[in-house]
RONUPA-180792 format. One line per field, with one value per atom (N, C-alpha, C): residue number from 1; residue in one letter; atom name; x, z, y. Coordinates in nm, 3 decimals. Layout:
residues N
nr	c(NUM | ...)
rest	c(A | ...)
atom	c(CA | ...)
px	c(X | ...)
pz	c(Z | ...)
py	c(Y | ...)
This chain:
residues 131
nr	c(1 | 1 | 1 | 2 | 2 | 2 | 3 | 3 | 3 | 4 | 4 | 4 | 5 | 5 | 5 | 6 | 6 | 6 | 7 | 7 | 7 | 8 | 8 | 8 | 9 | 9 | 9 | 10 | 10 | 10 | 11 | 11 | 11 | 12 | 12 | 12 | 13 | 13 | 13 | 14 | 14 | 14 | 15 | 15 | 15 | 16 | 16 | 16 | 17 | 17 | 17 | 18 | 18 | 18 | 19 | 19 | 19 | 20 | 20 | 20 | 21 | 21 | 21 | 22 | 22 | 22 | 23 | 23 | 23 | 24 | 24 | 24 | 25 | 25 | 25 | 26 | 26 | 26 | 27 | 27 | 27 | 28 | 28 | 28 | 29 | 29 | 29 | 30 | 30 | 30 | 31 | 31 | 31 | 32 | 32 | 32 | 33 | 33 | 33 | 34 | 34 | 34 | 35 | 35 | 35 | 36 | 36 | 36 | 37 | 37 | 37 | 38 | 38 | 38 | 39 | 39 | 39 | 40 | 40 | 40 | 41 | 41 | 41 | 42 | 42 | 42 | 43 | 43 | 43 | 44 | 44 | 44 | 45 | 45 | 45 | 46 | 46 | 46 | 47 | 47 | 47 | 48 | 48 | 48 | 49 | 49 | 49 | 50 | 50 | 50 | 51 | 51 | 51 | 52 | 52 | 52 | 53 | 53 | 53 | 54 | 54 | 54 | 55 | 55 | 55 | 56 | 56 | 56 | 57 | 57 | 57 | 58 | 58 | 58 | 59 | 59 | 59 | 60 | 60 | 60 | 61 | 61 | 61 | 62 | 62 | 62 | 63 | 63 | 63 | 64 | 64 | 64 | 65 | 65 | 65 | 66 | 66 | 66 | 67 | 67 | 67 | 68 | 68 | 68 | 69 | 69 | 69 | 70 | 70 | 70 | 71 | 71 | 71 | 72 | 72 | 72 | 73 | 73 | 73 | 74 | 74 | 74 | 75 | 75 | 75 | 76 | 76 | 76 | 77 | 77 | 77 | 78 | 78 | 78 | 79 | 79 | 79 | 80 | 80 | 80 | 81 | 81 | 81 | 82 | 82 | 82 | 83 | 83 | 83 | 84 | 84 | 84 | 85 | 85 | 85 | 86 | 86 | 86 | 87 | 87 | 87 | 88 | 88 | 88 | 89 | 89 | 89 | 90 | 90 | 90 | 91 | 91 | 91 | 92 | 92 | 92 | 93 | 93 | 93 | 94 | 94 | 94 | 95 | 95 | 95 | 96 | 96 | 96 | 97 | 97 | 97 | 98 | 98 | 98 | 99 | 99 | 99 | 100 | 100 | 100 | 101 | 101 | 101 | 102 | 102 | 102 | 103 | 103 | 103 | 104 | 104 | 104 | 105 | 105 | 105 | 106 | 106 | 106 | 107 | 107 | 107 | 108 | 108 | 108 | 109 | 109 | 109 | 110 | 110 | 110 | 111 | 111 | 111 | 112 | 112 | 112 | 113 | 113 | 113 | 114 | 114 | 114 | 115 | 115 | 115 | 116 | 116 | 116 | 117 | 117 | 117 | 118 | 118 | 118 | 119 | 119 | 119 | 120 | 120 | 120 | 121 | 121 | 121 | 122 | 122 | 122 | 123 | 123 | 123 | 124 | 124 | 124 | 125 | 125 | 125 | 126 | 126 | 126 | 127 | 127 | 127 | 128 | 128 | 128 | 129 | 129 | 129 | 130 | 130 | 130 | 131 | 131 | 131)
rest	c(X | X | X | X | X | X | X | X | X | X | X | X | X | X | X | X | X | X | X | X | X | X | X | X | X | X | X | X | X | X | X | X | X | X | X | X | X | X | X | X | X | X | X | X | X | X | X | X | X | X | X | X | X | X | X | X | X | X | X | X | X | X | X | X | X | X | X | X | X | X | X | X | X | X | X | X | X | X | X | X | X | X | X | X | X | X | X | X | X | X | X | X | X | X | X | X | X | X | X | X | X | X | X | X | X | X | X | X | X | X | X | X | X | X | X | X | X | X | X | X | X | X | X | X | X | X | X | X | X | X | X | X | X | X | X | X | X | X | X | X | X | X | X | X | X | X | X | X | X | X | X | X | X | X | X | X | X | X | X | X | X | X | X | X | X | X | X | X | X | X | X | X | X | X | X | X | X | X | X | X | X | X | X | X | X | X | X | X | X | X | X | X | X | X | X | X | X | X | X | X | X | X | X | X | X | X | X | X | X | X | X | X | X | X | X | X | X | X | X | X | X | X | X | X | X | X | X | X | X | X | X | X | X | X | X | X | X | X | X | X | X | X | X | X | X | X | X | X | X | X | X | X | X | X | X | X | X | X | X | X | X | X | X | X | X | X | X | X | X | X | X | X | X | X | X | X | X | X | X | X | X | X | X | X | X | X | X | X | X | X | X | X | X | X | X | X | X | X | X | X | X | X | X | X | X | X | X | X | X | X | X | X | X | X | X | X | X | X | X | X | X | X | X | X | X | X | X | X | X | X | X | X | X | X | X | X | X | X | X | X | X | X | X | X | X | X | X | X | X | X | X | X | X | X | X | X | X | X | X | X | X | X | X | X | X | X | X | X | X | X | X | X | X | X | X | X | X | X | X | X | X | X | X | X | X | X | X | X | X | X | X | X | X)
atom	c(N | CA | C | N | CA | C | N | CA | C | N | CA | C | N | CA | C | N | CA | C | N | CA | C | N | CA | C | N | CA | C | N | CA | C | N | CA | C | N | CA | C | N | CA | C | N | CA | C | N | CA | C | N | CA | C | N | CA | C | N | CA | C | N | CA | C | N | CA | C | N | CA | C | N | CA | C | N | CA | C | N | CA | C | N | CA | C | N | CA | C | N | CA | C | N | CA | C | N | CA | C | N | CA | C | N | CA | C | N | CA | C | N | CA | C | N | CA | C | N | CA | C | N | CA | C | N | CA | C | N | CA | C | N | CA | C | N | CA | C | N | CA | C | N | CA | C | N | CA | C | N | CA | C | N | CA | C | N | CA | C | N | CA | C | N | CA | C | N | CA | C | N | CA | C | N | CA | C | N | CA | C | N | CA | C | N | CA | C | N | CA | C | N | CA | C | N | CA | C | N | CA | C | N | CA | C | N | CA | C | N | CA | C | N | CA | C | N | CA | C | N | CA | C | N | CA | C | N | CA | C | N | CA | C | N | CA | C | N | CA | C | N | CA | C | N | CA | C | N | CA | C | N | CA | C | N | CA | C | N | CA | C | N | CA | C | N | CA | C | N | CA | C | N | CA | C | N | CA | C | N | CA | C | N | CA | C | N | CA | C | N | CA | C | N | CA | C | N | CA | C | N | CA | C | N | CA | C | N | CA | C | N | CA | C | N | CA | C | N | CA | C | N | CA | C | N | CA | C | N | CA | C | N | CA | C | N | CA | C | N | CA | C | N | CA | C | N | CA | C | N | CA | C | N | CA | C | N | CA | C | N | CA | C | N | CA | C | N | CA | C | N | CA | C | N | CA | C | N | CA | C | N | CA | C | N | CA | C | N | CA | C | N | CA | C | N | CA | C | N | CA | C | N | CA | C | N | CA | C | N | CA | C | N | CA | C | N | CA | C | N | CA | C | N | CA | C | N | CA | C | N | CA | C | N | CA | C | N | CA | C | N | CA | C | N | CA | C | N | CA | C | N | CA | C | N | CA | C)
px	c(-5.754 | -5.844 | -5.913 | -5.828 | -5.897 | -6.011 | -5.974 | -6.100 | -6.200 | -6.221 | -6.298 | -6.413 | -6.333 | -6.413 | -6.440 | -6.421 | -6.428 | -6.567 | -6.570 | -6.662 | -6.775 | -6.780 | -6.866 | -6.926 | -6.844 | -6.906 | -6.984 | -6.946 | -7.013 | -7.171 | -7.120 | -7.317 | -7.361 | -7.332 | -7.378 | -7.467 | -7.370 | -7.410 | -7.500 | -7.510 | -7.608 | -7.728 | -7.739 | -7.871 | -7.935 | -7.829 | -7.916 | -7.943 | -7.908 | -7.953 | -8.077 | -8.089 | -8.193 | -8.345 | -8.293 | -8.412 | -8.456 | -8.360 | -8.372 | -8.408 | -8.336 | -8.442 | -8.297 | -8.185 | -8.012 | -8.042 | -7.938 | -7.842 | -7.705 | -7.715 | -7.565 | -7.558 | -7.435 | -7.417 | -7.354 | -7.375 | -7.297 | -7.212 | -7.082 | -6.950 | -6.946 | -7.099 | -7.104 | -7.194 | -7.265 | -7.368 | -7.280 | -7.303 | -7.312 | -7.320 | -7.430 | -7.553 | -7.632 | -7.645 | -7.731 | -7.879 | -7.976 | -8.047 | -8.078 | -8.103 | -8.082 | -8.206 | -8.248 | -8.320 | -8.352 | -8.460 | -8.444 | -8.434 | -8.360 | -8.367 | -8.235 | -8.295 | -8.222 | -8.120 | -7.989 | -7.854 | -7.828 | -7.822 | -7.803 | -7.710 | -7.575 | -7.503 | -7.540 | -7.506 | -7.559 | -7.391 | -7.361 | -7.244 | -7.234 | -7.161 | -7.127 | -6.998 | -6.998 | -6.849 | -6.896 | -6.768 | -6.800 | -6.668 | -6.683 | -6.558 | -6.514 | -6.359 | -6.378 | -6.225 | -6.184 | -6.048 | -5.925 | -5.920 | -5.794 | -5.825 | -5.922 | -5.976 | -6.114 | -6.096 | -6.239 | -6.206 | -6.342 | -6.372 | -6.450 | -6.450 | -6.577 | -6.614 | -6.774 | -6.824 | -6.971 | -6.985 | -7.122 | -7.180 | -7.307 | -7.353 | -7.418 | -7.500 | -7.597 | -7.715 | -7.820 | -7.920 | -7.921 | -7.948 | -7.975 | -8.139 | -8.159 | -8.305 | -8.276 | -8.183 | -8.200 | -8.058 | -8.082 | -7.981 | -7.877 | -7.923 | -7.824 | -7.746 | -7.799 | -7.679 | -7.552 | -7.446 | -7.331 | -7.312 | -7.324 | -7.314 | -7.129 | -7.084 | -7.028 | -7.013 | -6.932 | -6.941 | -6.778 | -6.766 | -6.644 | -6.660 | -6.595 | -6.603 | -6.452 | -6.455 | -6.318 | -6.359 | -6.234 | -6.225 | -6.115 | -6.189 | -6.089 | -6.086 | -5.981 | -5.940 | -5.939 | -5.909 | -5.915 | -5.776 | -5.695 | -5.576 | -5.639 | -5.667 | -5.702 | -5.794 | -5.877 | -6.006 | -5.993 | -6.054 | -6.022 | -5.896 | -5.885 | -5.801 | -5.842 | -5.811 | -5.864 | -5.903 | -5.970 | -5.984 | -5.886 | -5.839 | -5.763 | -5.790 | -5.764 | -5.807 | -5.707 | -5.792 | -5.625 | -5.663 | -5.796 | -5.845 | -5.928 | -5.946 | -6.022 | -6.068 | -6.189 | -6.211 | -6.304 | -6.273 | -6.377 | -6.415 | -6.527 | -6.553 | -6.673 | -6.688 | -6.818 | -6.824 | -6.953 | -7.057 | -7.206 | -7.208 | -7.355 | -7.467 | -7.614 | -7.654 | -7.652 | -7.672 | -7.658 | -7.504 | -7.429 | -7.333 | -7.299 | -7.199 | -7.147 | -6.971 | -6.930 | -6.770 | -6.742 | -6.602 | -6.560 | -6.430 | -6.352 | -6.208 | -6.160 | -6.022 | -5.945 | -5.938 | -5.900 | -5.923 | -5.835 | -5.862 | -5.762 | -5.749 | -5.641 | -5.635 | -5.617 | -5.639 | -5.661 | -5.734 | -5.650 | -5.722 | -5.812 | -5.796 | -5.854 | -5.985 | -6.069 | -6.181 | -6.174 | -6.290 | -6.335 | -6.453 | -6.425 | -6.597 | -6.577 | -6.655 | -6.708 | -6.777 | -6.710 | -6.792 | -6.813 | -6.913 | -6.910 | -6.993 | -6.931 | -6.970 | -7.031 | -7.109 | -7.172 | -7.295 | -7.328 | -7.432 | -7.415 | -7.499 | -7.472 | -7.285 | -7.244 | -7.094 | -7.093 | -7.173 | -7.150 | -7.228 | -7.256 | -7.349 | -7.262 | -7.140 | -7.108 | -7.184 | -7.298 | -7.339 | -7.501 | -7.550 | -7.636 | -7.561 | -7.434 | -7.363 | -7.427 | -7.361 | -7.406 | -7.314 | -7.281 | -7.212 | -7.274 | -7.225 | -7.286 | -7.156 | -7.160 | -7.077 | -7.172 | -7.112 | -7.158 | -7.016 | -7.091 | -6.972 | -6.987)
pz	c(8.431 | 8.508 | 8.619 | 8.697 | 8.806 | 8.714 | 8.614 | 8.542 | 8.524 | 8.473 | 8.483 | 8.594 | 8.700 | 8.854 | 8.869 | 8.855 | 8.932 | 8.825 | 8.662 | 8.580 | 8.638 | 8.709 | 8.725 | 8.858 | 8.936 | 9.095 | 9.066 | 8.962 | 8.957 | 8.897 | 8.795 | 8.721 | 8.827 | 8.922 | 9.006 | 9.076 | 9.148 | 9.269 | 9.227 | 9.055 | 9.015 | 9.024 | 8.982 | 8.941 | 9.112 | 9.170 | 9.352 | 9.382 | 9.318 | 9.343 | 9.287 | 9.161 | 9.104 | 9.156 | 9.200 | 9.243 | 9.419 | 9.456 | 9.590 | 9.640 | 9.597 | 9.604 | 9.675 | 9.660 | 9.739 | 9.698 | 9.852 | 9.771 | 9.745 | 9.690 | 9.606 | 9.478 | 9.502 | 9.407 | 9.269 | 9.185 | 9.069 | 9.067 | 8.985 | 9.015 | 8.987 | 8.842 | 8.857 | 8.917 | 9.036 | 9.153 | 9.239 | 9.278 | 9.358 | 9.534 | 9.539 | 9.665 | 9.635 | 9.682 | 9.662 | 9.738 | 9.704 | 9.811 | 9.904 | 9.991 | 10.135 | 10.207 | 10.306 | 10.382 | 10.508 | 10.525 | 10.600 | 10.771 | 10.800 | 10.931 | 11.006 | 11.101 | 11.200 | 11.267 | 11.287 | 11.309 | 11.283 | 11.109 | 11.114 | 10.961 | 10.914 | 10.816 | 10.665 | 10.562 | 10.448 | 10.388 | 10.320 | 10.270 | 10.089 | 10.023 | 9.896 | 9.825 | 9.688 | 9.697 | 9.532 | 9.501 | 9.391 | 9.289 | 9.174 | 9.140 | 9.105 | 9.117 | 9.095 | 9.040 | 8.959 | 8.899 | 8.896 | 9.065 | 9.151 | 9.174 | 9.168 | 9.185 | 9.262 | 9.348 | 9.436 | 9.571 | 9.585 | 9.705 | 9.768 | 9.929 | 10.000 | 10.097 | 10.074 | 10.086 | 10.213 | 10.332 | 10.408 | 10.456 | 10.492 | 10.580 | 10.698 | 10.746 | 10.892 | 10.944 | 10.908 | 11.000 | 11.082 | 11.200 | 11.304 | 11.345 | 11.398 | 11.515 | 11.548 | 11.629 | 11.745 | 11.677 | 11.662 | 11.577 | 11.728 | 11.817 | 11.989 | 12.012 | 11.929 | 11.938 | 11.877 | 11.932 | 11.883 | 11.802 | 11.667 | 11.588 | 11.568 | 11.550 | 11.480 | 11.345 | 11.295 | 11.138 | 11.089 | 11.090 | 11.065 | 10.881 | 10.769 | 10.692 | 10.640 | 10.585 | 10.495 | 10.391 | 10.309 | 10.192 | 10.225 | 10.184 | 10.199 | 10.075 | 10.065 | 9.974 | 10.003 | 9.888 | 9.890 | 9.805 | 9.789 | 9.733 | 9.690 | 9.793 | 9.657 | 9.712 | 9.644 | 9.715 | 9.850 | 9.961 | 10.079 | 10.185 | 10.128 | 10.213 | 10.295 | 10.375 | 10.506 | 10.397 | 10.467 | 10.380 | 10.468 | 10.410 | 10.473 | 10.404 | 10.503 | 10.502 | 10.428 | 10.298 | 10.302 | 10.296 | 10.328 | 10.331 | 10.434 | 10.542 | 10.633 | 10.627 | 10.705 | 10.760 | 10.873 | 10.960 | 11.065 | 11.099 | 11.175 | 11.172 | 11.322 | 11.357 | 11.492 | 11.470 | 11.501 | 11.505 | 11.534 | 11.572 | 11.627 | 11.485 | 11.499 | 11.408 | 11.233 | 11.189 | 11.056 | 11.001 | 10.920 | 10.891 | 10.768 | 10.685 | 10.551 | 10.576 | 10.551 | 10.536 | 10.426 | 10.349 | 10.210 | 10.249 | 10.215 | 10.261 | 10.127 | 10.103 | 9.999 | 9.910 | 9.803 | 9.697 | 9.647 | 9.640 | 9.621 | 9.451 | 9.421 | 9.323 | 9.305 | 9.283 | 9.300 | 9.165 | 9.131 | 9.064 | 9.152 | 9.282 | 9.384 | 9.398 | 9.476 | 9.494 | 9.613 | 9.577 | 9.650 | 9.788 | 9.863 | 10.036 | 10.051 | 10.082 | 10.134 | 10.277 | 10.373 | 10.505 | 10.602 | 10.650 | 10.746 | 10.923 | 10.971 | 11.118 | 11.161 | 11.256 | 11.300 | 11.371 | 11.464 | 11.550 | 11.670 | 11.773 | 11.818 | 11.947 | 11.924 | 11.950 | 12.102 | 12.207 | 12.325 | 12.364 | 12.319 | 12.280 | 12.230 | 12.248 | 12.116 | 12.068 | 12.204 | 12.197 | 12.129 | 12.097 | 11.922 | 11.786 | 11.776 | 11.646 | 11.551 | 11.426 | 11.364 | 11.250 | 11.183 | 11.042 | 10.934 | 10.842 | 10.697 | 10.632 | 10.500 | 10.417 | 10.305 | 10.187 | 10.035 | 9.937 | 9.878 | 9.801 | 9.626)
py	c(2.597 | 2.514 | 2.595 | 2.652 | 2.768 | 2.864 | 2.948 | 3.004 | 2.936 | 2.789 | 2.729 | 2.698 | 2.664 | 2.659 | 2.733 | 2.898 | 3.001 | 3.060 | 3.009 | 3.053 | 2.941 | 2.858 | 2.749 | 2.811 | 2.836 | 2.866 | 2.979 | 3.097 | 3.208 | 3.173 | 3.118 | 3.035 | 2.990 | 2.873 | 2.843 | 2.923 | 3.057 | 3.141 | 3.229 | 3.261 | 3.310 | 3.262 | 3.123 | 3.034 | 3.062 | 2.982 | 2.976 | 3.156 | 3.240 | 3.344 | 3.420 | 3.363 | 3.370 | 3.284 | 3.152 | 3.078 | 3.093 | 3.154 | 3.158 | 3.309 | 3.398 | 3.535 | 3.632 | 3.498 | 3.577 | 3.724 | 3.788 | 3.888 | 3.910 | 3.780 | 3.779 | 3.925 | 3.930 | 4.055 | 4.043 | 4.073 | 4.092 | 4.182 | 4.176 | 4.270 | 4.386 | 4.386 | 4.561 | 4.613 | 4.509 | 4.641 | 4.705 | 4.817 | 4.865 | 4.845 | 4.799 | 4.760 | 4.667 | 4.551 | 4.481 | 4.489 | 4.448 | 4.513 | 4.385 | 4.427 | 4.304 | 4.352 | 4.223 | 4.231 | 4.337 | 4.364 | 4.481 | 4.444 | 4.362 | 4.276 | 4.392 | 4.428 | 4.541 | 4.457 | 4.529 | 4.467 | 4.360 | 4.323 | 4.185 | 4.238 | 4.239 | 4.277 | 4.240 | 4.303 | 4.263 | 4.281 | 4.189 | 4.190 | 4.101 | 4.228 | 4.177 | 4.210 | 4.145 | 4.207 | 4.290 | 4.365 | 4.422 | 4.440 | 4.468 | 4.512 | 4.616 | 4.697 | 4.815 | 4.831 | 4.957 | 4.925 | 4.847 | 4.862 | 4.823 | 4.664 | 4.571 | 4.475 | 4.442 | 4.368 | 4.314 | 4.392 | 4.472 | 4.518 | 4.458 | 4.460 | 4.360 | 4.480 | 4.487 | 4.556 | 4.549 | 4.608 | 4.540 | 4.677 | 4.655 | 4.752 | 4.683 | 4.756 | 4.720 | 4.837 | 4.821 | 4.899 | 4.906 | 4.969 | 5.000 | 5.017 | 4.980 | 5.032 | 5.185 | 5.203 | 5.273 | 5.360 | 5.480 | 5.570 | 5.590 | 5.597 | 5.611 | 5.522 | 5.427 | 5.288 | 5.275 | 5.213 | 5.240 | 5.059 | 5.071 | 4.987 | 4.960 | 4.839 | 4.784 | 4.694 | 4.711 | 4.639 | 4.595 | 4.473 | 4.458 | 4.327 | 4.395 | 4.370 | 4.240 | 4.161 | 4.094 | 4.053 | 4.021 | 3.994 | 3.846 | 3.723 | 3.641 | 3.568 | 3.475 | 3.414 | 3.231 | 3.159 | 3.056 | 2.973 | 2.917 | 2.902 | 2.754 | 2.668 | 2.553 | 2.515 | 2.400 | 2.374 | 2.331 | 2.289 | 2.238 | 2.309 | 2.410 | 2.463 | 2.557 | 2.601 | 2.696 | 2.852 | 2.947 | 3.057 | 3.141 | 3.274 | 3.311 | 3.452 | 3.578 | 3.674 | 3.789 | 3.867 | 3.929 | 4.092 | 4.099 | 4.246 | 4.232 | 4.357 | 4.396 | 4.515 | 4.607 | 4.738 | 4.705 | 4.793 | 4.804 | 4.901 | 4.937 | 5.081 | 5.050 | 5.168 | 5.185 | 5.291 | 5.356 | 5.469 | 5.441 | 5.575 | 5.520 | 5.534 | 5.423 | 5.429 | 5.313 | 5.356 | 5.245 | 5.307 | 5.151 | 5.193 | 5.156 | 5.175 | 5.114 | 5.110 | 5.011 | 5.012 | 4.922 | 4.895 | 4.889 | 4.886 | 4.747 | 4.735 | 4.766 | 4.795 | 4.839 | 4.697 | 4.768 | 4.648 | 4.537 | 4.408 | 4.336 | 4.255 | 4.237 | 4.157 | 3.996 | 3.935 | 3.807 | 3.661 | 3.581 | 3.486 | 3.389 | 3.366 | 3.247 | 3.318 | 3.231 | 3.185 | 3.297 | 3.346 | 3.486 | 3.468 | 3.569 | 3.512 | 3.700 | 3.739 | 3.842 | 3.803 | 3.845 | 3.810 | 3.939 | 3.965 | 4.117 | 4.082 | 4.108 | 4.083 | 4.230 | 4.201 | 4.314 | 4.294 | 4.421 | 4.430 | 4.564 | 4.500 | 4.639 | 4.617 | 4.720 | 4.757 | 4.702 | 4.705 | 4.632 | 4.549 | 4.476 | 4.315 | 4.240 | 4.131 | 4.077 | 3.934 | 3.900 | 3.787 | 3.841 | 3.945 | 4.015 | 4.060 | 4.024 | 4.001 | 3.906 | 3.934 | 3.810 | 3.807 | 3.703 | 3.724 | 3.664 | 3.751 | 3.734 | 3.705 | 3.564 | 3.582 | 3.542 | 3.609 | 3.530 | 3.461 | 3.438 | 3.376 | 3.466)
């Protein structure tokens, strides 16, 4: 029954991705390509031997700037239930960034979410999740 929902949400997230112009990712991209909106995170997930990686980046303006990017991988156990996190990475440097939490295995209902902006601002953050 879970394969089922989980084969349904994916058609779904495709179709609204197709008609809407998303960058939802498919499991064998790479990178999706995302909007070019300066400090604002682009996050997808992908798949890779070990399971689902969640994956974000962030442009920068200003290469002097010290960017933050904090990436998860959360999960979902049944419908209506809280999401809950079971992969992280975070990272700062100055400039544009990419980070990629380690990979998880999992049958539940998958979110890719990545926070980020510039590193001493937290009120120019912003978060991105897809499904």
């Amino acid at each position: 029954m879970i394969s089922r929902i989980a084969g349904l949400a994916v058609a779904a997230a495709a179709t609204l991705a197709a008609t809407t112009g998303s960058a939802v990712a498919t499991p064998e991209a790479s990178q999706p390509l995302c909007s070019a909106t300066v400090n604002r995170p682009c996050a997808w997930q992908q798949s890779s031997g070990g399971g689902i990686v969640g994956a974000a980046r962030i442009d920068a303006a200003d290469h002097q700037q010290m960017t933050m990017l904090r990436v998860e991988v959360k999960i979902q156990r049944a419908w209506g239930s809280p999401w809950e996190t079971v992969a992280s990475a975070t990272r700062i440097r100055s400039g544009s960034i990419r980070v990629t939490t380690p990979a998880v295995v999992t049958d539940y209902r998958t979110l890719v979410c990545a926070t980020g902006g510039p590193a001493g601002s937290i009120e120019q953050q912003s978060t991105t999740c897809t499904y």
